[in-house]
One Martini backbone bead per residue (centre of mass of N, CA, C, O) as a GRO file, in nm:
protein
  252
    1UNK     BB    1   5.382  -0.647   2.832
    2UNK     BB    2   5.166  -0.895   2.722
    3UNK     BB    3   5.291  -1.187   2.512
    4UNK     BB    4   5.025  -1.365   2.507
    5UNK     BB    5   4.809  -1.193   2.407
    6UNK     BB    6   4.995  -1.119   2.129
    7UNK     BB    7   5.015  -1.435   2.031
    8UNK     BB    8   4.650  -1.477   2.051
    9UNK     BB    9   4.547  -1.308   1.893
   10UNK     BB   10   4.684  -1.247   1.656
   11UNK     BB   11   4.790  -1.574   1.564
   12UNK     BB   12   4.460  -1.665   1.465
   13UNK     BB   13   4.428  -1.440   1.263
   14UNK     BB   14   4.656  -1.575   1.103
   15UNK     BB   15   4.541  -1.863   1.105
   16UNK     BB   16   4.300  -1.761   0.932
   17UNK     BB   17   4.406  -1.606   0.713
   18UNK     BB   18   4.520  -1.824   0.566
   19UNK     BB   19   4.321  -2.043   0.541
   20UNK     BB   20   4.190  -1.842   0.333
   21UNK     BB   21   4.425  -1.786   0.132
   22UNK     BB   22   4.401  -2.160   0.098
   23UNK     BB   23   4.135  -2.162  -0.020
   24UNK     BB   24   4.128  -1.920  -0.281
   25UNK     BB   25   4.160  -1.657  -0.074
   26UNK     BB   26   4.113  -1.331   0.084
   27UNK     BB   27   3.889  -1.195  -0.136
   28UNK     BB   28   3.634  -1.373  -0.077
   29UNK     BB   29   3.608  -1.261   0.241
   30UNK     BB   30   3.531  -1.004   0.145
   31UNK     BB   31   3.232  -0.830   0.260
   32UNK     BB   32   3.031  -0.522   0.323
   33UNK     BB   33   2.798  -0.552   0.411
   34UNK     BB   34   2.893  -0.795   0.641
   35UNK     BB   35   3.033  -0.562   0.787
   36UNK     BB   36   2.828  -0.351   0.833
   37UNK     BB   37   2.617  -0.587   1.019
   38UNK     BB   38   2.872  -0.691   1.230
   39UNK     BB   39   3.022  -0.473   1.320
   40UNK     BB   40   2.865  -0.190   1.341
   41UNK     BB   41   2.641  -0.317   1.471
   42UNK     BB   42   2.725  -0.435   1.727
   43UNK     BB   43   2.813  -0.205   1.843
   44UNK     BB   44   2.537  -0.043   1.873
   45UNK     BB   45   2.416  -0.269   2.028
   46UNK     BB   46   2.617  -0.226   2.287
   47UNK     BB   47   2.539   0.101   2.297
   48UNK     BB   48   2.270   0.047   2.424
   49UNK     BB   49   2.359  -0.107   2.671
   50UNK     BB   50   2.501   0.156   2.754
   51UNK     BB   51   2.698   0.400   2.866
   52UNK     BB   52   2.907   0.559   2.688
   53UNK     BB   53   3.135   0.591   2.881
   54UNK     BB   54   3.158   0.299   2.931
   55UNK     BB   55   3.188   0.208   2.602
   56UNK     BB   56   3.466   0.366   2.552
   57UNK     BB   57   3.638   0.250   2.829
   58UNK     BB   58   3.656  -0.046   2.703
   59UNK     BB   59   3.908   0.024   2.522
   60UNK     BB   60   4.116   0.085   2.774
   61UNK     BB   61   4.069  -0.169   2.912
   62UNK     BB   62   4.162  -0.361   2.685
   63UNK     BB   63   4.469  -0.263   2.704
   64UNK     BB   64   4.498  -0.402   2.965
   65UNK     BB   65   4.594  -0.680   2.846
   66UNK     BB   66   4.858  -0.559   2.665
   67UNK     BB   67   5.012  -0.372   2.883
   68UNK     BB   68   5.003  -0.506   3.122
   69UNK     BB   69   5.162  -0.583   3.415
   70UNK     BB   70   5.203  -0.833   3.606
   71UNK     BB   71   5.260  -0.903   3.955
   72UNK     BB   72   5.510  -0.922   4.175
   73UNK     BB   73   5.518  -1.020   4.478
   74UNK     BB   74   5.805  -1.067   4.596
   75UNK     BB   75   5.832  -0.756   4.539
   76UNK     BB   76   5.583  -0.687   4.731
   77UNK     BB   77   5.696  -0.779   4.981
   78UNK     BB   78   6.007  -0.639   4.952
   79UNK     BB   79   5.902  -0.351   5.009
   80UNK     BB   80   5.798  -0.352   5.231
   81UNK     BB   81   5.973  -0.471   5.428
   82UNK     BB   82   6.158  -0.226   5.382
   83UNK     BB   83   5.954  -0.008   5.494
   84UNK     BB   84   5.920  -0.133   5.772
   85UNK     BB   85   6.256  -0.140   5.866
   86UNK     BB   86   6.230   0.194   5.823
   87UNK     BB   87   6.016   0.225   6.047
   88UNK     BB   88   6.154   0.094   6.273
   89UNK     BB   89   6.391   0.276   6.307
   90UNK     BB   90   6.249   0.608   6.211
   91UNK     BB   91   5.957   0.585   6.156
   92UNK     BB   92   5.689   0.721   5.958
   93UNK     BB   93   5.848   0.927   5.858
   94UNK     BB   94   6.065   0.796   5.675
   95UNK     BB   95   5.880   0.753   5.433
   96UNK     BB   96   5.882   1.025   5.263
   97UNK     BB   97   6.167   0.940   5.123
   98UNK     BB   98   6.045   0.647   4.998
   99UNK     BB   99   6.088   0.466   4.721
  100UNK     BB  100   5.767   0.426   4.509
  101UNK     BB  101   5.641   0.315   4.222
  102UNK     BB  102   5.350   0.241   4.344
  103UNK     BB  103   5.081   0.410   4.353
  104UNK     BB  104   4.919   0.281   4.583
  105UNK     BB  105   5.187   0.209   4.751
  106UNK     BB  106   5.212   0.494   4.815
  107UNK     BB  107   4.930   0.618   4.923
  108UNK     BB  108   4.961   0.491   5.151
  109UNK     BB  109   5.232   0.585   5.288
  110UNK     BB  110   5.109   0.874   5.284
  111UNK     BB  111   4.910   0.796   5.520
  112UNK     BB  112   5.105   0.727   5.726
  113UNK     BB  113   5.254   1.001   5.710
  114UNK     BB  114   4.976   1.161   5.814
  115UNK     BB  115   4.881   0.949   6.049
  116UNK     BB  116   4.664   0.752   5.980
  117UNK     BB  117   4.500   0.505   6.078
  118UNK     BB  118   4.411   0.203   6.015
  119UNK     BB  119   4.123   0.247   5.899
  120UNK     BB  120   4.134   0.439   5.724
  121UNK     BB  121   4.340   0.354   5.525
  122UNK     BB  122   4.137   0.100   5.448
  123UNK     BB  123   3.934   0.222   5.366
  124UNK     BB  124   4.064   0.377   5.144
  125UNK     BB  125   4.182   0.170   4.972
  126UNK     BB  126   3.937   0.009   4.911
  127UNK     BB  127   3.764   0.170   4.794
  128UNK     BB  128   4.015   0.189   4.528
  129UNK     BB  129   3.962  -0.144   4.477
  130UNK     BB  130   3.651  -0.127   4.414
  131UNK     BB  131   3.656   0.153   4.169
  132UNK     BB  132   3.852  -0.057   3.980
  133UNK     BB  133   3.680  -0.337   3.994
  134UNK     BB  134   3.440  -0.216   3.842
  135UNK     BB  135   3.567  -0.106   3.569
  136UNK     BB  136   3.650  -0.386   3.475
  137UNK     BB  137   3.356  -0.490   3.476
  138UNK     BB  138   3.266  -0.294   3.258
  139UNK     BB  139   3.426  -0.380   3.023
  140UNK     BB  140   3.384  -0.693   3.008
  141UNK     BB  141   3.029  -0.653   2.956
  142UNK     BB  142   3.111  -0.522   2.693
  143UNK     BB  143   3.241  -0.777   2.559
  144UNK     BB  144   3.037  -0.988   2.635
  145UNK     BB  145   2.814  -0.844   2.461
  146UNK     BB  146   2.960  -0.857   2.194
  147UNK     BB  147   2.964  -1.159   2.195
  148UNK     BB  148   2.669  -1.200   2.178
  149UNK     BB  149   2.566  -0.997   1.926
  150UNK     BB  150   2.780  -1.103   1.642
  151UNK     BB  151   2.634  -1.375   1.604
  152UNK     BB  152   2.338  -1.219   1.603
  153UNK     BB  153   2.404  -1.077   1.350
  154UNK     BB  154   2.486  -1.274   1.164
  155UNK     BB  155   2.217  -1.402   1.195
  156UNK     BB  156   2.107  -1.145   0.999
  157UNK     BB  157   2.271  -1.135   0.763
  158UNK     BB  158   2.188  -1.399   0.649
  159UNK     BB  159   1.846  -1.372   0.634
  160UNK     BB  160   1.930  -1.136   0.404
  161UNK     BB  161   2.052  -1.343   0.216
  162UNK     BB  162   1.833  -1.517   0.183
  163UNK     BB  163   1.606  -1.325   0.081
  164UNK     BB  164   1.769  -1.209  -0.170
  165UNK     BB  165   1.819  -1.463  -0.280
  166UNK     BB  166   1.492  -1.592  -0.301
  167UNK     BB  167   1.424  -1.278  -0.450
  168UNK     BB  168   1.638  -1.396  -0.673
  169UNK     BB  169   1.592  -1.690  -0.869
  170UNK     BB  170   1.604  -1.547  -1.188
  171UNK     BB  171   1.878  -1.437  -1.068
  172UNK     BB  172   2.193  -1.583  -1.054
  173UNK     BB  173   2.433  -1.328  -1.060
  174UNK     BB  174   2.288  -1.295  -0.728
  175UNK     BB  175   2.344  -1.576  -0.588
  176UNK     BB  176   2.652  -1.520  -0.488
  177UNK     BB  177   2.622  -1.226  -0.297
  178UNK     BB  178   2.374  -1.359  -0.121
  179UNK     BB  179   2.554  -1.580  -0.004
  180UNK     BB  180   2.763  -1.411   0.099
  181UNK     BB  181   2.627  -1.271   0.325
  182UNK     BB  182   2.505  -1.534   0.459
  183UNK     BB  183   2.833  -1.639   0.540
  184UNK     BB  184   2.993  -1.411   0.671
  185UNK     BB  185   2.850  -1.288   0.886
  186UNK     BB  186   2.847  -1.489   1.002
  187UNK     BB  187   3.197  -1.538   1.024
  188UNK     BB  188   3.213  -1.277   1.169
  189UNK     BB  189   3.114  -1.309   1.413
  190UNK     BB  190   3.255  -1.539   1.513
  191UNK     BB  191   3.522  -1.415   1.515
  192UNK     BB  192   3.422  -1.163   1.742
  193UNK     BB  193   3.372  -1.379   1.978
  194UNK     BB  194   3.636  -1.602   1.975
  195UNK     BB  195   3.899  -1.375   1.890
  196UNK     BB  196   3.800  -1.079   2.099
  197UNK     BB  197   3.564  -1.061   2.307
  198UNK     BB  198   3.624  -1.314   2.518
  199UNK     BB  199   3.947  -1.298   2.557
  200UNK     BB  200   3.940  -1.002   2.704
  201UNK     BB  201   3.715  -1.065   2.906
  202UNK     BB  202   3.869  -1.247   3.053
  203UNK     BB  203   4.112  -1.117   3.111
  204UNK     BB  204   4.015  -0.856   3.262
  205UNK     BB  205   3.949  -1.084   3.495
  206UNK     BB  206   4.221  -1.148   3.573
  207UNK     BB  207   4.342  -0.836   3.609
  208UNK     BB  208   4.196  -0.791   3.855
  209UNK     BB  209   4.243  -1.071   4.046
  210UNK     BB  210   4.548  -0.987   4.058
  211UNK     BB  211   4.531  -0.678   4.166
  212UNK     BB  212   4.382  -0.736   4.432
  213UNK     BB  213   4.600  -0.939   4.530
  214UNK     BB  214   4.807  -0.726   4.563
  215UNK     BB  215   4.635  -0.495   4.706
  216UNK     BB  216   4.625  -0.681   4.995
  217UNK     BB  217   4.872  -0.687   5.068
  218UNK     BB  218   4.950  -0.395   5.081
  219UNK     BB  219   4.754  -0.351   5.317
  220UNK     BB  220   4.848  -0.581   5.540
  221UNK     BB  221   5.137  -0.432   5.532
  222UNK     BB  222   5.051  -0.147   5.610
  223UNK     BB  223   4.892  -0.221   5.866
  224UNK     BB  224   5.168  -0.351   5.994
  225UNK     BB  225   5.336  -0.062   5.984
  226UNK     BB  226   5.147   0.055   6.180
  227UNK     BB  227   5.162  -0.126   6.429
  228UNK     BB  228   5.467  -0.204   6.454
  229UNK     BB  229   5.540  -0.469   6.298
  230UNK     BB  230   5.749  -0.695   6.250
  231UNK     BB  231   5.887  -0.753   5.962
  232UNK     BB  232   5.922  -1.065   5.976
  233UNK     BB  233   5.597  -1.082   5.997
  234UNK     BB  234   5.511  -0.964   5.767
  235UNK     BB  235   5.635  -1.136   5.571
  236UNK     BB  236   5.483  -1.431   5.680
  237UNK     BB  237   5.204  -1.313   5.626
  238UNK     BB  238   5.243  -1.244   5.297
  239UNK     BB  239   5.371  -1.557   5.206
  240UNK     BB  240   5.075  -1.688   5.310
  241UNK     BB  241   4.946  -1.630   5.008
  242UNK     BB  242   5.096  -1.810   4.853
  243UNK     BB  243   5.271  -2.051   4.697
  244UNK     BB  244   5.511  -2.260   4.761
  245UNK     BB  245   5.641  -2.187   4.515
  246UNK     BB  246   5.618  -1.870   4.535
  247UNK     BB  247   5.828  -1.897   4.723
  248UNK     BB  248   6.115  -1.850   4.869
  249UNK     BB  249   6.442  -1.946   4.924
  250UNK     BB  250   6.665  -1.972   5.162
  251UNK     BB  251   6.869  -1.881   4.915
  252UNK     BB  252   6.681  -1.590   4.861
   0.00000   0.00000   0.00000
């Protein structure tokens, strides 16, 4: 779980909504007119620009802003590393019953014990991280669509309370619910677009190039293991995609 997604999300919500609250009350900020022209409304306009399924799969895309558990590369370097050893000891067959919690680096593991040469393996992972990194950037999408929709929407909401503001100014008691919906609606799109749907849709683009940083490691260790290069070389060639900061230290 992402403690920091969660503390980015809800924290801001709650210091606007406290802000509501100070500034006069949190039942001033709620108006269902104003809600339902720029929540409901704008979900629907981003339902139209999307196919059903890619529209709804953005839901749990966006679950793994706050799931996600960010990958250690240091732990994956270490796995393989151990995985190597133990091919160079017994060969690829010895792999068939090494614990492997990541599902990605087992279905390799599973490719080399199954015999299949370097290309094929290669071939089959990448096309995996392919076809994952489409669904995330599908998600994104569907946020960023959202983050523009919803300011859009609310200045239609805006224009709906000036329009009935002025078509009715021979009438106050009009005058206060019609700038209710005017400036609220405004108010809502801006906070759907800056405090959840810009913010998801970065986290999302972040956690795939996490992702797929994690699986390239992967895949040219487990090409390594399959080549029969010595462990210690593996370890050396995956150590070089780090950071000087991110290596272990010699006493590590």
């Amino acid at each position: 779980m992402d403690i920091a997604t969660i503390v980015g999300l809800f924290g801001a919500v709650s210091i606007v909504g406290l802000a509501m609250t100070l500034a006069g009350g949190f039942g001033q900020f709620i108006d269902v007119p104003s809600l339902l022209v720029v929540l409901i409304g704008s979900h629907l306009v981003v339902l139209g620009q999307f196919p059903l399924g890619d529209f709804l799969s953005a839901a749990k895309a966006g679950m793994k802003t706050i799931m996600f558990k960010a990958p250690n590369y240091q732990d994956i370097i270490a796995k393989i590393v151990e995985l190597a050893d133990l091919s160079r000891k017994g060969g690829l067959l010895s792999l068939e019953g090494a614990e492997v919690e990541d599902t990605f680096l087992k279905k390799g593991v599973n490719l080399l014990v199954d015999g299949h040469d370097g290309e094929v393996v290669k071939s089959i992972l990448e096309k995996d991280v392919l076809m994952a990194s489409q669904r995330h950037e599908v998600g994104a999408a569907v946020f960023r669509a959202l983050a523009g929709v919803a300011p859009a929407m609310g200045m239609i909401g805006t224009l709906i309370g000036l329009v009935a503001m002025l078509g009715n100014m021979d009438d106050p008691k009009s005058i206060g619910p019609a700038m209710a919906v005017a400036l609220l609606t405004t108010l809502y799109g801006a906070m759907i677009a800056n405090m959840m749907a810009t913010p998801i849709a970065d986290k999302l683009e972040l956690r795939d190039s996490q992702e797929k940083f994690a699986r390239k490691l992967m895949i040219d260790g487990l090409l390594g293991i399959q080549a029969g290069q010595n462990p210690r070389v593996i370890e050396q060639v995956l150590l070089g995609y780090l950071a000087e900061g991110q290596r272990p230290t010699a006493e590590e």
